[in-house]
C-alpha positions as CSV (number, residue, x, y, z in Angstrom):
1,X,-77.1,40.4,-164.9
2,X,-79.7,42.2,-167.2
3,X,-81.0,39.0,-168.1
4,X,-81.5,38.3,-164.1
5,X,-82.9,41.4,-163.5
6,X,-85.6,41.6,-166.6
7,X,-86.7,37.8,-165.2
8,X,-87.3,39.2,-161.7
9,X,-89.2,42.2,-163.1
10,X,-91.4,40.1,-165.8
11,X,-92.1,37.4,-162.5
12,X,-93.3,40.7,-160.3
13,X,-95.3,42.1,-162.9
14,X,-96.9,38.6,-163.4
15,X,-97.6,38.1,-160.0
16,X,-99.3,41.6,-159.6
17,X,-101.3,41.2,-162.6
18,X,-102.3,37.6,-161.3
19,X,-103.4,38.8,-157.8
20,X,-105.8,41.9,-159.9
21,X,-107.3,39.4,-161.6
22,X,-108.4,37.4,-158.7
23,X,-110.1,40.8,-157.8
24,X,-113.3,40.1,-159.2
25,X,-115.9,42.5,-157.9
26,X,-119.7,43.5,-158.7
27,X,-120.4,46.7,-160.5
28,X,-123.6,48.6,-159.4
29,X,-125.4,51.9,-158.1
30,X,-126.9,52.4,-154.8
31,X,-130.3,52.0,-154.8
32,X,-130.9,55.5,-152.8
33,X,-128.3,57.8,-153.7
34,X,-127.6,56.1,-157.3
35,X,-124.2,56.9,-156.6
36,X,-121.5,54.1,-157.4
37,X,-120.8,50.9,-155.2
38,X,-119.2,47.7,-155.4
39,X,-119.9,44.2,-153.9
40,X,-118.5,41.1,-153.4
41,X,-121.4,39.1,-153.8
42,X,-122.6,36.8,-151.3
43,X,-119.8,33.8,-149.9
44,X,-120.6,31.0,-147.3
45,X,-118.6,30.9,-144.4
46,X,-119.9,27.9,-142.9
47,X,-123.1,28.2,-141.7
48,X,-122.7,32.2,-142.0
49,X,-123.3,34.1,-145.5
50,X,-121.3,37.2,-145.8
51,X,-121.4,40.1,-148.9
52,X,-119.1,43.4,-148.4
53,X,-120.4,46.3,-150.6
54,X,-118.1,49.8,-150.5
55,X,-119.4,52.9,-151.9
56,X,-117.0,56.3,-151.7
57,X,-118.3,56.9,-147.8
58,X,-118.3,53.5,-146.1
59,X,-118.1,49.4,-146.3
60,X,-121.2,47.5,-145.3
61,X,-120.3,43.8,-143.8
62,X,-123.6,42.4,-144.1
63,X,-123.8,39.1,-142.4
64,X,-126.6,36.7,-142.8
65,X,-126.9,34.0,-139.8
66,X,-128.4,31.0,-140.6
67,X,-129.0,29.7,-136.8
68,X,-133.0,29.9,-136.0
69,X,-131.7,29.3,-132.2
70,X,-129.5,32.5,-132.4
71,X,-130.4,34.9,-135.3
72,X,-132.2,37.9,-133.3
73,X,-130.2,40.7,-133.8
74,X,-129.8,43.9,-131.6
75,X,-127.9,47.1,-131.4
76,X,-126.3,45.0,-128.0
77,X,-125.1,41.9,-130.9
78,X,-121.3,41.9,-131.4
79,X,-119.5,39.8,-133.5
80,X,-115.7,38.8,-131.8
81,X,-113.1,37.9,-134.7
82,X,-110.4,35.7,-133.7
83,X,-107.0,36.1,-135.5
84,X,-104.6,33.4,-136.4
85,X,-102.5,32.4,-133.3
86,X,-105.5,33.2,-130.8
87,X,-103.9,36.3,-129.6
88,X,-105.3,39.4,-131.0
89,X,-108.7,39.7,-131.3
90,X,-111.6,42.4,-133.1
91,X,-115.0,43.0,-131.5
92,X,-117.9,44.9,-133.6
93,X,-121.1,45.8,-132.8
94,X,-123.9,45.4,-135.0
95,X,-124.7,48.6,-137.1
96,X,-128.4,47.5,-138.3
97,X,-131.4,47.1,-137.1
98,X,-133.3,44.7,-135.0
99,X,-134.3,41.9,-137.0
100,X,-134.9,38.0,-136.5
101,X,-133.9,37.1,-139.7
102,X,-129.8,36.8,-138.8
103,X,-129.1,40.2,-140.6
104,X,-126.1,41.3,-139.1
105,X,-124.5,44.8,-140.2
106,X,-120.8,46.3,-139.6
107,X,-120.9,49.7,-141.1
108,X,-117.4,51.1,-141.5
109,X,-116.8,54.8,-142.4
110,X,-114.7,55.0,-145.8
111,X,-113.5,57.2,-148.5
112,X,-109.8,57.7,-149.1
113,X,-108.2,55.9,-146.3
114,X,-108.9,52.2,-145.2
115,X,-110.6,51.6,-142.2
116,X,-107.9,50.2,-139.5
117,X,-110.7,47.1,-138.9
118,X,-111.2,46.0,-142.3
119,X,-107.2,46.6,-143.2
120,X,-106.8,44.0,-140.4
121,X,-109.3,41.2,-142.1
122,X,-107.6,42.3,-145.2
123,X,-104.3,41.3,-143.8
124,X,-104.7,38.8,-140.9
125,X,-106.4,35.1,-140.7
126,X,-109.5,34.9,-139.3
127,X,-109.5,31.7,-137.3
128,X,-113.4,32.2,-136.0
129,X,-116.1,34.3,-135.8
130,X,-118.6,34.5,-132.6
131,X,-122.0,36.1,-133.1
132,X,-124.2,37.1,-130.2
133,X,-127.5,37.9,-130.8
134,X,-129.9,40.2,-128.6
135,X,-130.2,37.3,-126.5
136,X,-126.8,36.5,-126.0
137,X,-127.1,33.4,-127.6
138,X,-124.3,32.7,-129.8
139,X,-123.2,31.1,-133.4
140,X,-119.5,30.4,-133.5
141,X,-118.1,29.8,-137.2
142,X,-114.6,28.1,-137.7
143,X,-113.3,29.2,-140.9
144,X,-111.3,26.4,-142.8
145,X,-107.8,27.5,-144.7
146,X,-109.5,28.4,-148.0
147,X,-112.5,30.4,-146.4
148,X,-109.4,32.4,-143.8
149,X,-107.8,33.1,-147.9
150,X,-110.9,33.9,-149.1
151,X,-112.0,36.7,-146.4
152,X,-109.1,38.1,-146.6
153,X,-109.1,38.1,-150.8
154,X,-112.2,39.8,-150.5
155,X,-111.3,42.2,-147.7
156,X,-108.0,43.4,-149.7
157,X,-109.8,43.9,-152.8
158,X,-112.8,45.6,-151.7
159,X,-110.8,47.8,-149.4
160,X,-108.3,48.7,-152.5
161,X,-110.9,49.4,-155.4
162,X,-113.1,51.4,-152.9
163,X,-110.7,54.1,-153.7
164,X,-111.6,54.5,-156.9
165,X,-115.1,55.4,-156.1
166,X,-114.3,58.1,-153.6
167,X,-114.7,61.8,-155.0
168,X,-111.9,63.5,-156.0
């Protein structure tokens, strides 16, 4: 029975020290406040590019759009996630600026709790992502099964180590 027992606790410890080593995330200071952040780095999501930095106050989605036809951004833009099974859905607003350049900006308040949005792309499939731009001209993204893994890779680990930075 010890034997049992020691093999399901060396096979947990594994698999927790596996999954924090997939956690791979950039070191850095914010350019303003020099205070400490993190990033993903940039990741293509089809024809989307997508980086999440966390600092100890908030998470920055910052979205690049690579559609000429639909990449003018407004305070109206919102981008609707899609969950796996179709049934429950996420819409955000863009947080930046007007631009043309398909900069697209979800600014979540942080610090030592998760925000409920980005726990939910941190634990759920993303099926597709719909931009609208100020024009309400859209760019819909279909995530494949290793980009759906990915997000939510990212999302989790971001969303953990985040704490570390806040504050105490």
């Amino acid at each position: 029975m010890k034997i049992f027992t020691l093999s399901v606790l060396a096979f947990l410890f594994s698999v927790i020290g596996y999954s924090q080593q997939n956690c791979k995330l950039i070191k850095g200071n914010d350019e303003f406040s020099n205070a400490p952040k993190l990033s993903t780095g940039f990741i293509q999501l089809q024809n989307v590019q997508l980086n999440i930095d966390a600092n100890g106050k908030e998470f920055d989605l910052f979205f690049v759009i690579q559609n000429p036809a639909a990449n003018c951004i407004g305070e109206e833009s919102e981008a609707l996630f899609v969950f796996e099974g179709g049934k429950q859905k996420m819409q955000l607003r863009n947080t930046g600026g007007d631009n043309c350049n398909g900069f697209f900006h979800i600014i979540m308040k942080g610090g030592a709790f998760t925000p409920a949005n980005l726990n939910k792309l941190a634990t759920k499939k993303v099926v597709t992502i719909s931009f609208s731009d100020r024009n309400d001209k859209k760019t819909i993204i279909t995530l494949q099964p290793s980009e759906q893994d990915m997000l939510m890779q990212l999302s989790d680990c971001i969303a953990k180590e985040a704490k570390t930075l806040v504050a105490k």
